[in-house]
C-alpha positions in Angstrom: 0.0 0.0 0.0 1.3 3.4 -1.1 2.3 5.4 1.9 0.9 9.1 2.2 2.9 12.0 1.3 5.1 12.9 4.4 4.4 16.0 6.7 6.8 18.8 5.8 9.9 18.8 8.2 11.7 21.4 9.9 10.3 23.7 12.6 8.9 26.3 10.1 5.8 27.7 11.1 3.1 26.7 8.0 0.6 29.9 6.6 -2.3 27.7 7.1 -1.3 27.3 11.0 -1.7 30.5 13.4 1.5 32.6 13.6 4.4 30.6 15.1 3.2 27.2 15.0 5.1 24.6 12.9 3.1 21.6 11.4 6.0 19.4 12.4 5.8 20.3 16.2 1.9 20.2 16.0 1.6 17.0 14.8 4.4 15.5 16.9 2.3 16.9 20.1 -1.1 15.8 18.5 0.3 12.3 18.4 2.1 12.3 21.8 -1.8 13.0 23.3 -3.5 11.2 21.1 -1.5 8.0 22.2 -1.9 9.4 26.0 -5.7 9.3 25.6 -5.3 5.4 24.4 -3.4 4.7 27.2 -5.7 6.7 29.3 -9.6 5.2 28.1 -8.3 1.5 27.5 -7.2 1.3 31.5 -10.1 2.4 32.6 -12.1 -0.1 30.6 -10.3 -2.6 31.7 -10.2 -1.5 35.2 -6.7 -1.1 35.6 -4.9 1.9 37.0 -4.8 4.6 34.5 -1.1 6.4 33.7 -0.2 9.9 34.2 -1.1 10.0 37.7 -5.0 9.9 37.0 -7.1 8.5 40.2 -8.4 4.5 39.5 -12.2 4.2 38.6 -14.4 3.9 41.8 -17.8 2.5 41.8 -20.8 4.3 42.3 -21.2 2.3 45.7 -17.8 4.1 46.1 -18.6 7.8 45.4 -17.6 7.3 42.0 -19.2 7.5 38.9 -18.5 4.9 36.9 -15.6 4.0 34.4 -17.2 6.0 31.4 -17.6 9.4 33.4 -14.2 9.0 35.1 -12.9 7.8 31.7 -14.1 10.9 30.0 -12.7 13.7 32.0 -9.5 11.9 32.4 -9.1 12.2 28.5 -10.8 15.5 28.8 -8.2 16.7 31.2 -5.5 15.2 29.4 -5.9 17.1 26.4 -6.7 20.7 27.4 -3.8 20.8 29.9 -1.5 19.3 27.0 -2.2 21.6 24.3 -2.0 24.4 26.8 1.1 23.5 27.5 2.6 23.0 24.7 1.6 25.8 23.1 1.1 28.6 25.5 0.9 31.2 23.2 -1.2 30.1 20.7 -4.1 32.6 19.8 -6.6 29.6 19.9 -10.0 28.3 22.2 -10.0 25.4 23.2 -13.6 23.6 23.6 -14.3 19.9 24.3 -17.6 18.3 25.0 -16.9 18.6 28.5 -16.3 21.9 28.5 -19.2 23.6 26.6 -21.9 24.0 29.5 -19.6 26.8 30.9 -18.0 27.6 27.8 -21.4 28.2 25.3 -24.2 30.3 25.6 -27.1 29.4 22.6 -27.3 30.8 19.9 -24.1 33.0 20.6 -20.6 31.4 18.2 -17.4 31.3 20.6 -15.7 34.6 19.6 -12.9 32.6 18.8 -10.8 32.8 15.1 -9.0 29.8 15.9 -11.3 27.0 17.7 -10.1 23.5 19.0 -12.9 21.5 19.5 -12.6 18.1 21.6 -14.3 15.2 22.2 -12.4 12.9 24.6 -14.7 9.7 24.3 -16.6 9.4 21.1 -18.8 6.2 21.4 -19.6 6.0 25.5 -22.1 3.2 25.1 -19.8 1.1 22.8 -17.0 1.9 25.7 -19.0 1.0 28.2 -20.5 -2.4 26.5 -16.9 -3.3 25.5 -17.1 -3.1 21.9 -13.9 -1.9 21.4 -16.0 1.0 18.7 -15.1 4.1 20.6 -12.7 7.0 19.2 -11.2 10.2 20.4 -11.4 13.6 18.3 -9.5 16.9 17.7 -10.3 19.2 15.5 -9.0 22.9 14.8 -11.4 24.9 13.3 -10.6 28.5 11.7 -14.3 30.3 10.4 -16.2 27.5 11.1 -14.8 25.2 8.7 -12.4 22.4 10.3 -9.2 22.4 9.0 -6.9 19.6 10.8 -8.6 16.4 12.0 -7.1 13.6 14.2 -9.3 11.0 14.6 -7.6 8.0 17.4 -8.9 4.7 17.5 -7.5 3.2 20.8 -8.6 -0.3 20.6 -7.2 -1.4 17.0 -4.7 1.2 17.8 -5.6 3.2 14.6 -4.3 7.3 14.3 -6.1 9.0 11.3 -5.3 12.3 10.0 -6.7 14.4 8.0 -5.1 18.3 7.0 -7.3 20.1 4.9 -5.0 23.5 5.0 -2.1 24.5 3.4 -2.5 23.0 -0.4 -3.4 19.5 -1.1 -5.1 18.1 1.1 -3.6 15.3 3.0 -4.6 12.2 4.8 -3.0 9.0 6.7 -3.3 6.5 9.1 -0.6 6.0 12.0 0.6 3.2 14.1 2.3 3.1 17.8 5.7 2.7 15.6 4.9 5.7 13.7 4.6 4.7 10.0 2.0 5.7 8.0 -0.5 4.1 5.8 -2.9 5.7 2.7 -6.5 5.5 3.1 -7.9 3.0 0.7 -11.3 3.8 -0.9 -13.4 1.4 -1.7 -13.9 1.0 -5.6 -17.6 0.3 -5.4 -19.3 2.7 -7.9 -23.1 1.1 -8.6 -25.6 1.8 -5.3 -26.7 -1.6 -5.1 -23.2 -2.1 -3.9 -22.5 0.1 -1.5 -22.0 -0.7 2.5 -23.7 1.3 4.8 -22.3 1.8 8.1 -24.4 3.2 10.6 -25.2 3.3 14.3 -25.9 0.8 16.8 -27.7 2.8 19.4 -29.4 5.7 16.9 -31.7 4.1 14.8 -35.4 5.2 14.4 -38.2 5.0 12.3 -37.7 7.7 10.1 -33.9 6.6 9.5 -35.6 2.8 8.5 -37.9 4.7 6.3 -35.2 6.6 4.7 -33.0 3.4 4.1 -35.6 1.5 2.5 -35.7 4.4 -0.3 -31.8 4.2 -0.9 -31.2 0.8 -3.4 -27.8 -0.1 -0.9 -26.1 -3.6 -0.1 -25.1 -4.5 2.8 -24.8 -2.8 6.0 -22.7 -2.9 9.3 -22.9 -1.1 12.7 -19.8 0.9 14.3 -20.8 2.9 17.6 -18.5 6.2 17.2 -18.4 8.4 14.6 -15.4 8.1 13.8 -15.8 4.7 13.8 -17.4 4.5 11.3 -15.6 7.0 9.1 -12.7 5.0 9.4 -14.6 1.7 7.8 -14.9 4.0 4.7 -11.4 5.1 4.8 -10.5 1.4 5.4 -13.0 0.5 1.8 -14.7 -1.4 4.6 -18.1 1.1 4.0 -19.2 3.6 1.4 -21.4 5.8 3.1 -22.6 7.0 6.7 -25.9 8.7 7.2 -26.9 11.0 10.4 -30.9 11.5 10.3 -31.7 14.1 13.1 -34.0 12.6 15.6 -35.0 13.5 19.1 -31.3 14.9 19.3 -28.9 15.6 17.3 -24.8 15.2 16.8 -23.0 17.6 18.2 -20.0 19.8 16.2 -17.2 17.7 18.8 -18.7 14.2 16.8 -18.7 15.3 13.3 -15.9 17.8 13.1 -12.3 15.8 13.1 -14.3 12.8 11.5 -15.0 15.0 8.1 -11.7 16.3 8.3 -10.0 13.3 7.9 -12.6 12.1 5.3 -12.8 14.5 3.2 -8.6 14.8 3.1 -8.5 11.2 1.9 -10.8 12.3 -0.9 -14.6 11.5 0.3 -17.4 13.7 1.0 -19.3 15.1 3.9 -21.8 17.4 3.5 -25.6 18.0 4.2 -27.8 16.0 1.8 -28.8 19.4 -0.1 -25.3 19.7 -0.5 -24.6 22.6 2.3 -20.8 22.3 4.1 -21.1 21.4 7.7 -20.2 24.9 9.5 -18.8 24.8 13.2 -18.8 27.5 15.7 -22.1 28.6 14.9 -23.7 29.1 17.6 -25.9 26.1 17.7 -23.5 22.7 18.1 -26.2 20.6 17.2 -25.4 18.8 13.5 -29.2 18.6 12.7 -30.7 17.5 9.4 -29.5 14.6 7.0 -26.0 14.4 6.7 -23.8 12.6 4.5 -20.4 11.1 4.7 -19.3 8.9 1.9 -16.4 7.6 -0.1 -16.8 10.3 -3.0 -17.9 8.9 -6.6 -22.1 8.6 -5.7 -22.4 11.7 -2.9 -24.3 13.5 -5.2 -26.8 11.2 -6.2 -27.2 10.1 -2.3 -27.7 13.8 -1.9 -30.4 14.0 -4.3 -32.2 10.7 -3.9 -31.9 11.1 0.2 -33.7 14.6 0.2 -36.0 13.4 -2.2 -37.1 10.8 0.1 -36.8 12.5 3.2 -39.5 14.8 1.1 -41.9 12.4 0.9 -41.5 10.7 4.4 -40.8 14.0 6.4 -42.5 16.9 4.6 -41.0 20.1 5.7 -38.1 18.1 7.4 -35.1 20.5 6.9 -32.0 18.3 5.3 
C-alpha cells in the first residue's frame, strides 16, 4: 500500500497554521496525546490503574461514577492541559464536550478565530458495553470550517489524520511505531453495492424509512463516529448517514471525523449539499448528513432529500 505523502519537516511555522506554530511540532504533540488518551480510556475499561497519575475508577457504591464518566474527564483533562502546555501562546480556544456548559451560551458562536474542538470519548455506550468501537477527536477549526482532524482509534490502535490547510489536502493513518499508511477507498461505484455503516444505538423509524428508499447492499454497525468514518477510509463502507431525531450530533462528533474524510478524498456534506459549518452558535449537527467515499455523494444527496420529502415533509436536510 502506497504510503501518504510525508508531513513537511523542519520547525517552520506553515501559513495555514496561526503565527508561530510549525506543522511538524503540532503533529508530533497531537500524536504524543492522542497516544496518552489510548493509554488513558483502555485502562479504565479494563479496570486497571490509569497512567499519568490519574485517580483508579471507583464504583458508584464508592462515590464514584463509573468507568465512562471517570474515563471521560481523564481524557478531557488530558488534552486541554496538553495543548495548553505546549503551546502557551497560541491565539486559539479550546472547547471539548466537557467543556461547553460553561463555555457556550445558545445561539451566541465562541468569539474565537481559531477553535479547538474536543471530544475525549466518542462512542460512550460502545466503551461501556466493551465493543472496542469508541474514538477520540481533535479538531481545529478556523471560520467555522475544520481544517486539521485527528481521529484516534485506541482499541485497533488506529491514528487518522486528516489536513485540509495548506494546499493539497492530506490524509494517513498511523501506528504506535509511527509509520503511516494511505486510506484505501473502496472502488464500489453502482448503489446496489454500496455498504452502509451506521449506528448501533441511533436508529429510528424515520432513518428505516429513509434506508428502504436508498437501493444499498449490505450494511454494518460501528458505535462512534469516527468509527465508522474510518470503515470508509479502510473500503470497509461507502457511506454513513446522520438523520436528526429526538437529538442531534453535536459539532465535537462530526468535526475531526470530516476532516479526515474528506482529506483522503470523500465527502461530507448535508444531503442538499450545504458544508457542515462549526462555531455557529448552535452545536447541534441537525438534518440529514452525508459522509461517503466520494464517486455517488451527489446522487445520495439528491435521492436522500427526495425521500426524506416524501417521508418528512417540511423536514429541513
Amino acid at each position: 500500500m502506497a504510503l501518504a505523502p510525508p508531513a513537511p519537516s523542519g520547525a517552520e511555522p506553515q501559513s495555514w497554521l496561526p503565527a508561530g506554530i510549525a506543522e511538524a511540532d503540532l503533529l508530533s504533540e497531537l500524536r504524543r496525546l492522542s497516544w496518552g488518551a489510548a493509554d488513558i480510556l483502555r485502562a479504565y475499561g479494563r479496570g486497571e490503574q490509569p497512567p499519568y497519575g490519574f485517580a483508579p475508577v471507583l464504583s458508584v457504591e464508592e462515590g464514584g461514577e463509573g468507568p465512562v464518566s471517570a474515563a471521560d474527564l481523564a481524557v478531557n483533562q488530558w488534552l486541554l492541559e496538553g495543548l495548553a502546555q505546549a503551546f502557551p501562546s497560541a491565539p486559539w480556544t479550546l472547547l471539548s464536550e466537557e467543556t461547553a456548559k460553561d463555555q457556550l451560551t445558545p445561539g451566541v458562536p465562541l468569539a474565537a478565530e481559531w477553535l479547538w474542538i474536543l471530544d475525549p470519548l466518542d462512542g460512550t455506550k460502545d466503551f461501556l458495553q466493551g465493543t472496542g468501537d469508541y474514538a477520540v477527536h481533535l479538531a481545529l477549526v478556523r471560520d467555522q470550517s475544520v481544517l486539521l482532524g485527528v481521529v484516534l482509534l485506541p482499541e485497533p490502535e488506529e491514528l487518522w489524520f486528516g489536513l485540509l490547510g495548506g494546499g493539497t489536502p492530506r490524509a494517513w493513518r498511523e501506528n504506535r511505531g509511527g509509520e503511516r499508511f494511505a486510506p484505501a477507498l473502496s472502488p464500489r461505484s453502482q448503489l446496489p453495492e454500496l455498504v452502509l455503516v451506521a449506528s448501533r444505538n441511533h436508529r429510528d423509524q424515520r432513518l428505516e424509512a429513509l434506508l428502504a428508499e436508498l437501493p444499498l447492499g449490505e450494511s454494518r454497525a460501528i458505535g462512534s463516529v469516527g468509527g465508522k468514518v474510518a470503515t470508509i477510509l479502510r473500503g470497509e463502507a461507502d457511506l454513513y448517514l446522520s438523520l436528526s431525531g429526538r437529538s442531534a450530533p453535536k459539532d465535537w462528533d462530526m468535526a475531526a471525523p470530516e476532516a479526515v474524510l474528506r482529506a483522503a478524498g470523500g465527502a461530507f456534506s448535508h444531503a442538499d449539499g450545504r458544508p457542515l459549518t462549526y462555531n455557529s452558535g448552535d452545536v447541534r449537527q441537525a438534518g440529514c448528513l452525508i459522509a461517503s467515499h466520494g464517486p455517488n455523494h451527489a446522487e445520495l444527496c439528491a435521492r436522500s432529500a427526495a425521500a426524506l420529502a416524501r417521508i418528512d415533509p417540511g423536514f429541513a436536510v
